[in-house]
C-alpha positions in Angstrom: -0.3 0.9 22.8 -2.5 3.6 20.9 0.0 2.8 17.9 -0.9 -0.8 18.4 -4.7 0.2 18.1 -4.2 2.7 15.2 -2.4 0.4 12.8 -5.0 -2.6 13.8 -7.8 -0.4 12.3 -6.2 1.3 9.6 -5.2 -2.6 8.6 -9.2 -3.1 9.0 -10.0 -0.1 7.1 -7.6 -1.6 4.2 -9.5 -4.7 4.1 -12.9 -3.1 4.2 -11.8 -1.0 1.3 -10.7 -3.3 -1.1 -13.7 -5.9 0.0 -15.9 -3.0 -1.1 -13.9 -2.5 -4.5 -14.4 -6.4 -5.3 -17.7 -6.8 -4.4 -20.7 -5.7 -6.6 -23.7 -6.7 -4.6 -25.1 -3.1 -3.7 -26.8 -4.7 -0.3 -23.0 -6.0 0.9 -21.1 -2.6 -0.5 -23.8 -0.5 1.5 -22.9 -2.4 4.6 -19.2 -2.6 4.3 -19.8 1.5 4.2 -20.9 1.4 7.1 -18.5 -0.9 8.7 -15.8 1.6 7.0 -17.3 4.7 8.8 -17.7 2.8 12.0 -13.8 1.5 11.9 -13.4 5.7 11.2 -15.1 6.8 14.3 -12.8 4.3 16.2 -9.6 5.5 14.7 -10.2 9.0 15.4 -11.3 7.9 18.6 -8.2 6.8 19.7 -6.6 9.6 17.8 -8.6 11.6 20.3 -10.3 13.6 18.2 -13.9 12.6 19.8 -16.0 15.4 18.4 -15.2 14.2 14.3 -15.4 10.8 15.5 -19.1 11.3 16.8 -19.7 13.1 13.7 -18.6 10.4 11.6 -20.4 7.8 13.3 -23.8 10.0 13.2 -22.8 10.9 9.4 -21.4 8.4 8.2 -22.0 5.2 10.0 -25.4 6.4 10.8 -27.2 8.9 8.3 -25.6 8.0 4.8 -26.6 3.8 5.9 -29.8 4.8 5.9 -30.0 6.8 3.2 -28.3 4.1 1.2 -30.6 1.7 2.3 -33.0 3.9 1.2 -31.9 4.7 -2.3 -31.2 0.3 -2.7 -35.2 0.3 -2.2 -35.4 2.2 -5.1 -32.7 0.1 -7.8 -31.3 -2.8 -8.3 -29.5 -4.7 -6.2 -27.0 -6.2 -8.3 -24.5 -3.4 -10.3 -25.0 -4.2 -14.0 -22.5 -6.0 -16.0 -20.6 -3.8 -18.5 -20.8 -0.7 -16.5 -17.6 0.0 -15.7 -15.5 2.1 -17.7 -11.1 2.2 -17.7 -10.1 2.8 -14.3 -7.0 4.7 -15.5 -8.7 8.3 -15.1 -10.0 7.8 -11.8 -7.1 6.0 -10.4 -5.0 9.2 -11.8 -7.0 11.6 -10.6 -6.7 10.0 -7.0 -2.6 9.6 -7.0 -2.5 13.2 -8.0 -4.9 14.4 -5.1 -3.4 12.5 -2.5 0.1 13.5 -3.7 -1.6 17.2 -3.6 -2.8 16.5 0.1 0.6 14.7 1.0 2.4 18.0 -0.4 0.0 20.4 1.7 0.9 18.6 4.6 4.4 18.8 5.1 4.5 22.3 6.8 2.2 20.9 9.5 3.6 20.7 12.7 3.6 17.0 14.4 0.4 16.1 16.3 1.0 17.0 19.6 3.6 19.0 18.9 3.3 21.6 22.1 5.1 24.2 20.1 2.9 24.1 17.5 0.6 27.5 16.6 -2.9 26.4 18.0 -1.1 25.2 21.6 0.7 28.2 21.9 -1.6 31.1 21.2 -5.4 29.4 20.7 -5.6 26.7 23.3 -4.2 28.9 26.2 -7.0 31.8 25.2 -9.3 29.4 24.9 -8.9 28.0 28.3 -8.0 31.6 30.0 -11.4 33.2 28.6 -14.2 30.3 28.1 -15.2 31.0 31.7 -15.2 34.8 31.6 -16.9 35.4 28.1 -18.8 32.2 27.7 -19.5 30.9 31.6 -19.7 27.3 30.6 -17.4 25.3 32.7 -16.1 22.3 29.9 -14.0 24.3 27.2 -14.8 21.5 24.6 -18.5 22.0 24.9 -17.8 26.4 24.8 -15.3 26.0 21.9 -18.2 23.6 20.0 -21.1 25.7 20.8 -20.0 28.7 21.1 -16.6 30.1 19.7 -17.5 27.3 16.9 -21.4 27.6 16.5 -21.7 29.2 13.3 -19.4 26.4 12.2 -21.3 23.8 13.9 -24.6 25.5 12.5 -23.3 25.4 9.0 -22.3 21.9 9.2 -25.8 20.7 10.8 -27.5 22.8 8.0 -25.0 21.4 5.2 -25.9 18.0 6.5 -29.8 18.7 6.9 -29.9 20.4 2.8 -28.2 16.6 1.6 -30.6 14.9 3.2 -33.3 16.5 2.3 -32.6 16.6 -1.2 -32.0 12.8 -1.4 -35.1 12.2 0.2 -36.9 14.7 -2.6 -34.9 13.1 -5.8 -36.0 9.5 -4.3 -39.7 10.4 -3.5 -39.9 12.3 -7.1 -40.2 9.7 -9.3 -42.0 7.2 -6.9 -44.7 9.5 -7.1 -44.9 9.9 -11.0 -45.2 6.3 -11.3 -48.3 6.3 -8.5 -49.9 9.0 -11.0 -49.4 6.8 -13.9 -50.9 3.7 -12.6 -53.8 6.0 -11.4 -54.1 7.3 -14.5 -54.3 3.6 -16.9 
């Protein structure tokens, strides 16, 4: 059944992705992000990975929209005519990537593979020790915020920096126009 599931929303993904290539209202493309990064956060729900699929709906679904929104205040809201240049490069430089990443991937054990490295000598220390060294009784919330806090420091942090810098590039020249009609 979670086959089922997985190929409905990668079929959805599909759709929001080449809606989101055709379209050029900035308004519509924002929001069909969005809908992309929600769609995400379901598949790697039902992939069980529920830790990147809160992320990405907090990130992505959530955060970026706004930001977005944000940044649209700011422009136009119609891309300009004209502005697109040959898609050869771009479209070349993402067949090579994702034949790079298909290439990387094909020593990787099968997901849920039990004989696979990280079930067989992390997993089983992981669940041996949490209790001893860390005395939090869910091994999820241990590995997260403990074994993987500077991690999940770094990535809050990473996350916080981008924000804050998109805020500061879109207040920058907001305010230089305030001084100039202050200043006529």
């Amino acid at each position: 059944m979670s086959f089922i599931l997985e190929v409905f929303l990668l079929a959805f993904l599909t759709v929001a992705a080449l809606a989101i290539l055709r379209m050029r209202d900035l308004f519509a493309i924002t929001m069909l992000f969005s809908l992309f990064s929600l769609l995400s956060a379901g598949l790697f729900t039902v992939m069980d990975a529920a830790d990147v699929a809160f992320t990405e709906a907090a990130v992505g679904a959530g955060i970026s929209t706004i930001l977005m929104l944000v940044t649209l205040t700011q422009s136009a809201r119609e891309e300009k005519p004209g502005f697109h240049r040959s898609p050869v490069l771009p479209l070349v430089v993402v067949w090579i990537t994702g034949g790079a990443l298909l290439y990387g991937t094909r020593d990787l054990p099968t997901r849920g593979d039990p004989a696979a490295p990280v079930h067989t000598h992390v997993a089983p220390r992981y669940l041996e020790a949490t209790d001893e060294e860390i005395g939090i009784p869910n091994v999820v919330t241990a590995v997260l915020a403990s074994y993987r806090g500077y991690d999940t420091l770094g990535e809050t942090t990473v996350i916080l920096t981008a924000g804050i810098g998109v805020l500061a590039l879109l207040g920058i020249p907001h305010r230089r126009r305030r001084k100039q009609d202050d200043e006529e």
